[in-house]
PyMOL commands that place a pseudoatom at each C-alpha (Angstrom):
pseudoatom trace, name=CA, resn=UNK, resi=1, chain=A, elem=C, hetatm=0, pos=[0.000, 0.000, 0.000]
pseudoatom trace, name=CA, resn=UNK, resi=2, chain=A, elem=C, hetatm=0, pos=[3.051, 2.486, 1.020]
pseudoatom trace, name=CA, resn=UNK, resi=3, chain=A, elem=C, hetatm=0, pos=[4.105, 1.859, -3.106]
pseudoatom trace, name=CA, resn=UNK, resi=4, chain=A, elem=C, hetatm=0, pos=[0.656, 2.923, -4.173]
pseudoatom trace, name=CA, resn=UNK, resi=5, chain=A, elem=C, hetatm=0, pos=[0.898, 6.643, -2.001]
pseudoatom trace, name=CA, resn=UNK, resi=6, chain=A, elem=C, hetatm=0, pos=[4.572, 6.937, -3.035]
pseudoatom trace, name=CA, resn=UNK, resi=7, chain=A, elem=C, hetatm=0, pos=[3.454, 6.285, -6.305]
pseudoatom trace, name=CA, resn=UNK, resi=8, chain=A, elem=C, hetatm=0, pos=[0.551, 8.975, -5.986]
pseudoatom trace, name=CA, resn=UNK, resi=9, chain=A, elem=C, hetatm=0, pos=[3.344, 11.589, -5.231]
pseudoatom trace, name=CA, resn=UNK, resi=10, chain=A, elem=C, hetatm=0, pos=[5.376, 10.969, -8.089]
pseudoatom trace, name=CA, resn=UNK, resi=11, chain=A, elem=C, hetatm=0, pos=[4.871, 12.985, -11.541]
pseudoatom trace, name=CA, resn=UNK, resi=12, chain=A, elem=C, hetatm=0, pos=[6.128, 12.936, -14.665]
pseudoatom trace, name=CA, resn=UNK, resi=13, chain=A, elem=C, hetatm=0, pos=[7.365, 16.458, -15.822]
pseudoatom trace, name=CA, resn=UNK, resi=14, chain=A, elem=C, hetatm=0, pos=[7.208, 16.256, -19.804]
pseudoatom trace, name=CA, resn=UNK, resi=15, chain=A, elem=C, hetatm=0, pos=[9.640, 17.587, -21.759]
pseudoatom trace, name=CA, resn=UNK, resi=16, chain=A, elem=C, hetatm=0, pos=[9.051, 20.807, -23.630]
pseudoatom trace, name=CA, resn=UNK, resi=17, chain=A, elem=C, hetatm=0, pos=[11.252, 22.317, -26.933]
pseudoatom trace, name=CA, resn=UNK, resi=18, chain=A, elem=C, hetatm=0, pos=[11.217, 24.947, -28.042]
pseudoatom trace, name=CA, resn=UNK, resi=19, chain=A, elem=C, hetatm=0, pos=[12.479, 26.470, -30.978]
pseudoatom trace, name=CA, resn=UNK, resi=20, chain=A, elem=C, hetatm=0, pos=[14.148, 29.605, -30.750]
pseudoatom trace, name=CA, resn=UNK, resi=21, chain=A, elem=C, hetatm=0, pos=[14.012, 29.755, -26.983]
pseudoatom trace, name=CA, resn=UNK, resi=22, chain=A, elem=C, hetatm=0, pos=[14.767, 33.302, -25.761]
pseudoatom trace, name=CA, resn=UNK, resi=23, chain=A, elem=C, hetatm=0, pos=[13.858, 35.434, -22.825]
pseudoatom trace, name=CA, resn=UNK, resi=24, chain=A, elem=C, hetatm=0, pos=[10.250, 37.449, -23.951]
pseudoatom trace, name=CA, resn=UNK, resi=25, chain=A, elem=C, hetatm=0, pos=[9.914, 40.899, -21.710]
pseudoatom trace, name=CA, resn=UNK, resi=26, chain=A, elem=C, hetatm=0, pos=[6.019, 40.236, -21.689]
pseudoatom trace, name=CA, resn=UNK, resi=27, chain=A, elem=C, hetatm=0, pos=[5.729, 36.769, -20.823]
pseudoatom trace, name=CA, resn=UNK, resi=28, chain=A, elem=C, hetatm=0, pos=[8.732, 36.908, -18.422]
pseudoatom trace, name=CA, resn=UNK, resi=29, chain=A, elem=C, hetatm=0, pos=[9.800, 33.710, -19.320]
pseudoatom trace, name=CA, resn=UNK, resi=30, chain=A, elem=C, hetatm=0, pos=[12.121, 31.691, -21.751]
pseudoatom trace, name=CA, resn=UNK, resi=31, chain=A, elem=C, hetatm=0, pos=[9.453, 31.181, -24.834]
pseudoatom trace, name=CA, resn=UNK, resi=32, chain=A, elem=C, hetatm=0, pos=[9.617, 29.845, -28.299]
pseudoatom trace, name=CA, resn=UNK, resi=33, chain=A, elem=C, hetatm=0, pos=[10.062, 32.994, -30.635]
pseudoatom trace, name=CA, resn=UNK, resi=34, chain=A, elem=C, hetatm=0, pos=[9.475, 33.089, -34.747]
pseudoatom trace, name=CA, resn=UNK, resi=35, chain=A, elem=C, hetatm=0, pos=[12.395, 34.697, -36.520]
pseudoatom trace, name=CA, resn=UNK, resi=36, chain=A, elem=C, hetatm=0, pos=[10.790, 37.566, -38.506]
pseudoatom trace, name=CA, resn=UNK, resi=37, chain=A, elem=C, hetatm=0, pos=[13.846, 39.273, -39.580]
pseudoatom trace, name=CA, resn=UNK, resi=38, chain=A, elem=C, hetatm=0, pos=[17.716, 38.706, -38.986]
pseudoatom trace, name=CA, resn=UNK, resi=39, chain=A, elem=C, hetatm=0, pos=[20.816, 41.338, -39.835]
pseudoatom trace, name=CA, resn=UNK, resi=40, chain=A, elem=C, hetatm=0, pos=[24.494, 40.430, -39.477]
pseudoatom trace, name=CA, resn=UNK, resi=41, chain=A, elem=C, hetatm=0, pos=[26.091, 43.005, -36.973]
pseudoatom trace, name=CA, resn=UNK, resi=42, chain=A, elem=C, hetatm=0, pos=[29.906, 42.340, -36.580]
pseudoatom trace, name=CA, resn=UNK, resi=43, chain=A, elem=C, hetatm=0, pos=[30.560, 38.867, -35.220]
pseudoatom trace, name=CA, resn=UNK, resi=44, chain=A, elem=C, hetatm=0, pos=[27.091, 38.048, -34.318]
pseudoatom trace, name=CA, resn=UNK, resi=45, chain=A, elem=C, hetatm=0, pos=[23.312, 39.294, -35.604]
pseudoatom trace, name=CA, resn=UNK, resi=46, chain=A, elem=C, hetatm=0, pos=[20.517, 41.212, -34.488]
pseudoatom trace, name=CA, resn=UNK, resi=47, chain=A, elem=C, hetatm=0, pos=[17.276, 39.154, -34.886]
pseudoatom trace, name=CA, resn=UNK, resi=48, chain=A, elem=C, hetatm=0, pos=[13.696, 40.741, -35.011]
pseudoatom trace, name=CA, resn=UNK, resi=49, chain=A, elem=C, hetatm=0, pos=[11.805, 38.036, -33.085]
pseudoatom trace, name=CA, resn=UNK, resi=50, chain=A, elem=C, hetatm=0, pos=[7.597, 36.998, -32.405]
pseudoatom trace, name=CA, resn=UNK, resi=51, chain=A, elem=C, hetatm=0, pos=[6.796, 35.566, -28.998]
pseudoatom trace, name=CA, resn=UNK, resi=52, chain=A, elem=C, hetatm=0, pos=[5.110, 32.320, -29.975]
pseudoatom trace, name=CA, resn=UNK, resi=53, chain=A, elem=C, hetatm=0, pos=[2.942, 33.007, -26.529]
pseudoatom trace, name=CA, resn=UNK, resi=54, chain=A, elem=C, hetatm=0, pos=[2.526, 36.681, -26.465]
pseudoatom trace, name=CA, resn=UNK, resi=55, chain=A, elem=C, hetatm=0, pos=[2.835, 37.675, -29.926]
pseudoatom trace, name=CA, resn=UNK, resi=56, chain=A, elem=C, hetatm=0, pos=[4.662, 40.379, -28.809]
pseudoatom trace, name=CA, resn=UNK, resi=57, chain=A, elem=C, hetatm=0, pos=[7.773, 41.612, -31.576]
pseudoatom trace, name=CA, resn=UNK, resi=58, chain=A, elem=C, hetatm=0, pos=[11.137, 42.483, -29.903]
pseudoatom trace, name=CA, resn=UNK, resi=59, chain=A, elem=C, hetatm=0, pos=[14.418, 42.513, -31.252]
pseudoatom trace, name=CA, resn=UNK, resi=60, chain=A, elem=C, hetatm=0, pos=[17.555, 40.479, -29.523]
pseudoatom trace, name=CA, resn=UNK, resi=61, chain=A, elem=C, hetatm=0, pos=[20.968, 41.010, -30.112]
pseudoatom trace, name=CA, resn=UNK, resi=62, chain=A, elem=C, hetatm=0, pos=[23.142, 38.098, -30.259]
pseudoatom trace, name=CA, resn=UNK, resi=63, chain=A, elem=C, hetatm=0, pos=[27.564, 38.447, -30.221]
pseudoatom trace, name=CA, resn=UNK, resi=64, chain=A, elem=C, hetatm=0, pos=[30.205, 35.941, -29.403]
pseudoatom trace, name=CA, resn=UNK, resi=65, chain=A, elem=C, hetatm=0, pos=[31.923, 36.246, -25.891]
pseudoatom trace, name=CA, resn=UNK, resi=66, chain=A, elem=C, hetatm=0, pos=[35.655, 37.306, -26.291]
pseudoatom trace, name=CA, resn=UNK, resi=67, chain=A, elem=C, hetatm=0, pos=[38.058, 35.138, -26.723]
pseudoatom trace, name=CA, resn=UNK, resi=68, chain=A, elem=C, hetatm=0, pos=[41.297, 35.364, -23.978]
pseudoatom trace, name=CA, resn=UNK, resi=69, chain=A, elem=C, hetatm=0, pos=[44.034, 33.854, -24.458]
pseudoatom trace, name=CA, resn=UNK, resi=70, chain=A, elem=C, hetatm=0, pos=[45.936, 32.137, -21.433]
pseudoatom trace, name=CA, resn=UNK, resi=71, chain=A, elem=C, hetatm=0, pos=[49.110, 30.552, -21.119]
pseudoatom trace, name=CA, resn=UNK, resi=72, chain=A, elem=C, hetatm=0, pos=[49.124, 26.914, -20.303]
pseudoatom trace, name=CA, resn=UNK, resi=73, chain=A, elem=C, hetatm=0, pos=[51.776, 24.911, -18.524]
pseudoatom trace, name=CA, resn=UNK, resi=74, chain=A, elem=C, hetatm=0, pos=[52.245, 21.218, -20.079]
pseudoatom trace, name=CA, resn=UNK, resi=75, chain=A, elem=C, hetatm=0, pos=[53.512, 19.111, -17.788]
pseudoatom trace, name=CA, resn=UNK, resi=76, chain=A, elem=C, hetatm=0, pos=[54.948, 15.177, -19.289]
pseudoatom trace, name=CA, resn=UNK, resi=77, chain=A, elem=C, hetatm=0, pos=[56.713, 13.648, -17.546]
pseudoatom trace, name=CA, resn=UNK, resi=78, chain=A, elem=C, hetatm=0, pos=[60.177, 15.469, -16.579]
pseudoatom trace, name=CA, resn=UNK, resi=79, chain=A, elem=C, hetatm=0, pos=[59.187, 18.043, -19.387]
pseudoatom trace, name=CA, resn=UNK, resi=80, chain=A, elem=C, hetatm=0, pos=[57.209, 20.695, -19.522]
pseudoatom trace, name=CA, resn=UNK, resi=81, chain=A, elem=C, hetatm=0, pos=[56.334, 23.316, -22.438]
pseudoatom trace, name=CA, resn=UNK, resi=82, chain=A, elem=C, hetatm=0, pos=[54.096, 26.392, -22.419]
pseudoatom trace, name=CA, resn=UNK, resi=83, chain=A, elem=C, hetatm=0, pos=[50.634, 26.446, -24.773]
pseudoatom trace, name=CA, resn=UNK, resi=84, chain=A, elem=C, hetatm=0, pos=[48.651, 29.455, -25.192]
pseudoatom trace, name=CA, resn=UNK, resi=85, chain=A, elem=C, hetatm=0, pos=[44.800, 28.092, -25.884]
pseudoatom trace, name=CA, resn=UNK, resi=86, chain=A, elem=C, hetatm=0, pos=[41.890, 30.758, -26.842]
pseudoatom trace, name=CA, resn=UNK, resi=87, chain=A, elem=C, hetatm=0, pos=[39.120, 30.123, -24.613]
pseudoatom trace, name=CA, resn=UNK, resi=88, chain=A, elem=C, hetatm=0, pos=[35.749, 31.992, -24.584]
pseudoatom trace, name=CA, resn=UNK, resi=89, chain=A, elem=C, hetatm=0, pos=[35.741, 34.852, -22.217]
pseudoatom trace, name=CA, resn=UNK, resi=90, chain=A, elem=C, hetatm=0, pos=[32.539, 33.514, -20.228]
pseudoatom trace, name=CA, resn=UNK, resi=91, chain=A, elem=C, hetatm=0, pos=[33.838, 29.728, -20.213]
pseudoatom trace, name=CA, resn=UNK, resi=92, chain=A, elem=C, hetatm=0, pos=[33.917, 28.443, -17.035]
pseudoatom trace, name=CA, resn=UNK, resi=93, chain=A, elem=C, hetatm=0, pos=[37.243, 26.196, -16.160]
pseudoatom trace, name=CA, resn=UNK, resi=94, chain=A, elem=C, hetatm=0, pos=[37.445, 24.075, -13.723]
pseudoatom trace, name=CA, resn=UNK, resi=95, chain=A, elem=C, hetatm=0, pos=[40.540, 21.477, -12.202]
pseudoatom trace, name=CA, resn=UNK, resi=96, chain=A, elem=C, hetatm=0, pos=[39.982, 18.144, -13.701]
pseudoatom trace, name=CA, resn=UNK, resi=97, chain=A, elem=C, hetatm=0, pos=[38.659, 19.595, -17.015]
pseudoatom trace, name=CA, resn=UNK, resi=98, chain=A, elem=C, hetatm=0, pos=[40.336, 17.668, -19.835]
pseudoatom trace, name=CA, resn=UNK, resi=99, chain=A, elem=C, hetatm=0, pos=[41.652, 19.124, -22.971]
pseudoatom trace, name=CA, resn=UNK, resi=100, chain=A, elem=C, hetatm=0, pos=[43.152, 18.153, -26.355]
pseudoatom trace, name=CA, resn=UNK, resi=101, chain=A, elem=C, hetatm=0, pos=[46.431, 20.303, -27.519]
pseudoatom trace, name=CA, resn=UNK, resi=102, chain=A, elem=C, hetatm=0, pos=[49.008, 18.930, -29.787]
pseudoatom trace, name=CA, resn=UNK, resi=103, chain=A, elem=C, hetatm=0, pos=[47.071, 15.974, -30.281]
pseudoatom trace, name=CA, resn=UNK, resi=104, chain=A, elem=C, hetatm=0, pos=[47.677, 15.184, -26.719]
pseudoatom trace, name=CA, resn=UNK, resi=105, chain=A, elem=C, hetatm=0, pos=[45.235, 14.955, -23.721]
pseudoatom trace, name=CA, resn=UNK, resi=106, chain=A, elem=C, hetatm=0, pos=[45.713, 17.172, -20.874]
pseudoatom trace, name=CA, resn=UNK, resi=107, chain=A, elem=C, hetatm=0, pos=[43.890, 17.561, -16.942]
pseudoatom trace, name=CA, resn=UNK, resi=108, chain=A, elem=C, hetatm=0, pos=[44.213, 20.981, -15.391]
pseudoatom trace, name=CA, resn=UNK, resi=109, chain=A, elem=C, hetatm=0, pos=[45.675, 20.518, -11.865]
pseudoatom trace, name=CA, resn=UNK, resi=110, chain=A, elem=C, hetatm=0, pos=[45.951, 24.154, -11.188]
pseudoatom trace, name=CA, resn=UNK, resi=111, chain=A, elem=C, hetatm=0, pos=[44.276, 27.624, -12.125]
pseudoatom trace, name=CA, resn=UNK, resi=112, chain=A, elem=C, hetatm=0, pos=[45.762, 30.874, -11.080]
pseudoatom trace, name=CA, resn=UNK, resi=113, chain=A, elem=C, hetatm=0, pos=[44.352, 34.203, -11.289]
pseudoatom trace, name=CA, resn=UNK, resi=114, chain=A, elem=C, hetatm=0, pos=[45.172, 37.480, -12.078]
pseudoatom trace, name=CA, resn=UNK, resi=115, chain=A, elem=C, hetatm=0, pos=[45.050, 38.339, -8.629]
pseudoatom trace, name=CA, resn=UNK, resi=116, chain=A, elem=C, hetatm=0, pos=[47.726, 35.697, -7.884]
pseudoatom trace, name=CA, resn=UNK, resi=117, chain=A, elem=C, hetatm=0, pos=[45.046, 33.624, -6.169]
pseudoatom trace, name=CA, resn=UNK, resi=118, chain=A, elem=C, hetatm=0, pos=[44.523, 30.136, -6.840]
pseudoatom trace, name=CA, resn=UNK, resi=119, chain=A, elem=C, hetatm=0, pos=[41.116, 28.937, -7.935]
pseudoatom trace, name=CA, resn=UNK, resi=120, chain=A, elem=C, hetatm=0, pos=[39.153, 25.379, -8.161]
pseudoatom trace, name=CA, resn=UNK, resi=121, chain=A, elem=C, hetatm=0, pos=[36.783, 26.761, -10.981]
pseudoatom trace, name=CA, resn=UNK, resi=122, chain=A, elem=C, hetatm=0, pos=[37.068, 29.951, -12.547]
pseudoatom trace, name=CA, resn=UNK, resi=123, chain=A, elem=C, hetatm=0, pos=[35.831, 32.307, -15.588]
pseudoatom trace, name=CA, resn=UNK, resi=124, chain=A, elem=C, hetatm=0, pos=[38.120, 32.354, -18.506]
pseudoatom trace, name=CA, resn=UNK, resi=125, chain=A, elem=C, hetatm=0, pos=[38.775, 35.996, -18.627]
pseudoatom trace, name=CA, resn=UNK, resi=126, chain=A, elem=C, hetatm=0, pos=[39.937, 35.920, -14.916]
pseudoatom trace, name=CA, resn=UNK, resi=127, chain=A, elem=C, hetatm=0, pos=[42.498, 33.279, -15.115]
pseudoatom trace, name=CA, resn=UNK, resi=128, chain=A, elem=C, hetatm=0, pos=[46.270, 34.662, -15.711]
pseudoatom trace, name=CA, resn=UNK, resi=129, chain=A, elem=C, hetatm=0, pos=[47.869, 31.359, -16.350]
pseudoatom trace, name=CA, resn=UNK, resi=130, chain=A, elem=C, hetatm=0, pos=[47.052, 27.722, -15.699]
pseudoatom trace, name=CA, resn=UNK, resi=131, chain=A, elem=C, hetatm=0, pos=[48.617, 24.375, -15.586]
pseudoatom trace, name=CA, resn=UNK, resi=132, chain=A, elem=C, hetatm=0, pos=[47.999, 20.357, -16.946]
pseudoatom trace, name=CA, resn=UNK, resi=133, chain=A, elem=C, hetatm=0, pos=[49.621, 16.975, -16.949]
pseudoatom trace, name=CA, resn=UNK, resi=134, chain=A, elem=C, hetatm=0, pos=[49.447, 14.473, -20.011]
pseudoatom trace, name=CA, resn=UNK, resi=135, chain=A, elem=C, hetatm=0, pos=[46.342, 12.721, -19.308]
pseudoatom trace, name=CA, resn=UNK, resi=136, chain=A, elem=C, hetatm=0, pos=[45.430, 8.686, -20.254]
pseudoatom trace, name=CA, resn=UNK, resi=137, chain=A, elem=C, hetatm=0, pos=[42.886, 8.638, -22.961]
pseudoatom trace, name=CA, resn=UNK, resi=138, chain=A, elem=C, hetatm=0, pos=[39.353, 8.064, -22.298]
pseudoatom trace, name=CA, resn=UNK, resi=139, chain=A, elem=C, hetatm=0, pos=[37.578, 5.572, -20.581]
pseudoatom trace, name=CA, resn=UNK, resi=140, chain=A, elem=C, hetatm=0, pos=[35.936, 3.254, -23.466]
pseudoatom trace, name=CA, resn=UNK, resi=141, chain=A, elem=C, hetatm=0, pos=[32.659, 1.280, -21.948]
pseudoatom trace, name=CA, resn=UNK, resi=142, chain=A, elem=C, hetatm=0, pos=[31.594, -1.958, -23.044]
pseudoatom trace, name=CA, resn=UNK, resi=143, chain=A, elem=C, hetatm=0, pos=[28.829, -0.298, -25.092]
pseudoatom trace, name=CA, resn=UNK, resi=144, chain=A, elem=C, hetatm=0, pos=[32.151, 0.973, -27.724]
pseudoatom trace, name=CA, resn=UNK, resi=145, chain=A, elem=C, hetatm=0, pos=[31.050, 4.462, -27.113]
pseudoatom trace, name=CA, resn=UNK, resi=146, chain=A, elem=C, hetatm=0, pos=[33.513, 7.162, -24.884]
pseudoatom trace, name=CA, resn=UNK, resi=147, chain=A, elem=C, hetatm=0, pos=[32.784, 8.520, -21.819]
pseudoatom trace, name=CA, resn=UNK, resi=148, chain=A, elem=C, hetatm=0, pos=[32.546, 12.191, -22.294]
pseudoatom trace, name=CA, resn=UNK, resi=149, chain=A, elem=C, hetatm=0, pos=[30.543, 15.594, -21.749]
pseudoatom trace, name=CA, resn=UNK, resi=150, chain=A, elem=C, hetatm=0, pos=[30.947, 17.852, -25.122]
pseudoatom trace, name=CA, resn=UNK, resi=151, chain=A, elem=C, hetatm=0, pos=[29.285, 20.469, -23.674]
pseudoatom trace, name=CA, resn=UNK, resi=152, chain=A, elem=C, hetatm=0, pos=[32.172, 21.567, -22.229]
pseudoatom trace, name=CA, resn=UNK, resi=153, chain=A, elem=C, hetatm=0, pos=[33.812, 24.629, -24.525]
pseudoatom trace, name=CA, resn=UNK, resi=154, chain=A, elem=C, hetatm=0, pos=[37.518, 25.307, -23.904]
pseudoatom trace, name=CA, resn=UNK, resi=155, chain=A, elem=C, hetatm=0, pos=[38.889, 25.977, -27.541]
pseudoatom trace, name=CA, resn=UNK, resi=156, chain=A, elem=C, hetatm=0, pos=[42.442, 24.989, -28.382]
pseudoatom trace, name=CA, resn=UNK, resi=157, chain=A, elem=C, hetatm=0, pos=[43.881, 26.492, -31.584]
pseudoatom trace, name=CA, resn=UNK, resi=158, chain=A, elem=C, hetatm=0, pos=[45.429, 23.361, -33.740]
pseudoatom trace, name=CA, resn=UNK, resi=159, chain=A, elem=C, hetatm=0, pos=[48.789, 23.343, -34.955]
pseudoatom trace, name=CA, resn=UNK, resi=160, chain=A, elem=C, hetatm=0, pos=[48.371, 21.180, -37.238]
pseudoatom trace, name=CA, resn=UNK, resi=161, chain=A, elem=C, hetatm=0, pos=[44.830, 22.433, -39.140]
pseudoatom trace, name=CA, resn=UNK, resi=162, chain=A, elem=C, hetatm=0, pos=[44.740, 26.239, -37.322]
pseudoatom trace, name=CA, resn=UNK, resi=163, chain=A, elem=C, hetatm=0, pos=[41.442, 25.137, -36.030]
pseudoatom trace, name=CA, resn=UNK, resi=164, chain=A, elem=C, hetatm=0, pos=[39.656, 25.828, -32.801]
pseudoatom trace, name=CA, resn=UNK, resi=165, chain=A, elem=C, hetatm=0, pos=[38.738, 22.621, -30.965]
pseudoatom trace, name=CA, resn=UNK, resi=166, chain=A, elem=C, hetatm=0, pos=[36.388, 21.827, -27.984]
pseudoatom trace, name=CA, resn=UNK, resi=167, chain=A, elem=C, hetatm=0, pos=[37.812, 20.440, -24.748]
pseudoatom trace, name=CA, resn=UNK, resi=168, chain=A, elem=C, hetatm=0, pos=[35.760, 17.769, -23.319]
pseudoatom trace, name=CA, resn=UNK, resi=169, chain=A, elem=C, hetatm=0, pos=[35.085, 17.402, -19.246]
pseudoatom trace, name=CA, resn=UNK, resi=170, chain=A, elem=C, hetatm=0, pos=[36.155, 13.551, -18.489]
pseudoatom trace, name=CA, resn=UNK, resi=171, chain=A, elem=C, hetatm=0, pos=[34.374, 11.853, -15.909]
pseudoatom trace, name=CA, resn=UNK, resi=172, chain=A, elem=C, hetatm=0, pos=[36.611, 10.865, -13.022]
pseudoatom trace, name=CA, resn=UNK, resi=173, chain=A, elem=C, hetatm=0, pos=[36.621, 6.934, -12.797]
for i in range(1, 173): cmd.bond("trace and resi %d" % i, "trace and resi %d" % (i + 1))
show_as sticks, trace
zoom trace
């Protein structure tokens, strides 16, 4: 009988998507928007947008975060280099992210801030320098697949292609 109450108190939330979730200023809320009109401003765009709720119009302007640039430490072994990754301004780093440079793996073991403080997680644009050790490669499951969290946005410019790459957040196993 104690299932059935338990059961009672327990909901489902469905899943909602929307498409071309913004903030509306009428509805107050993160709604689903129509794109009416969109112009190219710099780096980013400015988009004249619907409310799919409200109907109310309202333009939003959208523009990349920064990019900083800070010096990396590279620690393998007895040697160690320096590696200057671009990293979006608002990106938040954290010890035990894992990143690719120099088609190498590396775990940050220590962030250090402008202010000469040291940090466990940190925005981008208020790290001075940071520091990593070669890493093992990831964890592959028994399903084939690897272990990872792509979400994750540290950008390392490649040597070998001049692209930007994402870092990926490992789990700790």
């Amino acid at each position: 009988m104690e299932d059935d109450e338990s059961m009672d108190d327990f909901f489902e939330e469905e899943e909602v998507f929307l498409e071309n979730a913004v903030h509306c200023p009428i509805c107050d809320d993160m709604t689903g928007h129509e794109i009416l009109n969109e112009k190219p401003k710099g780096t980013g765009a400015d988009y004249l947008l619907k409310c799919i709720d409200c109907s109310k119009v309202h333009t939003v302007h959208i523009r990349p975060p920064p990019v900083v640039e800070i010096p990396f430490i590279l620690t393998e072994g007895p040697r160690s280099s320096t590696s200057r990754l671009e990293i979006d301004a608002d990106e938040m780093i954290e010890l035990e992210d894992v990143f690719q440079d120099d088609e190498k793996l590396w775990r940050i073991n220590q962030i250090e801030l402008h202010s000469g403080k040291k940090a466990k997680r940190a925005e981008a644009s208020l790290i001075a320098r940071a520091s990593a050790l070669r890493s093992s490669p990831p964890v592959r499951h028994g399903s084939g697949k690897t272990h990872h969290d792509s979400r994750r946005g540290i950008r390392s410019r490649c040597a070998d292609c001049s692209r930007r790459h994402k870092v990926h957040r490992w789990p700790s196993h």
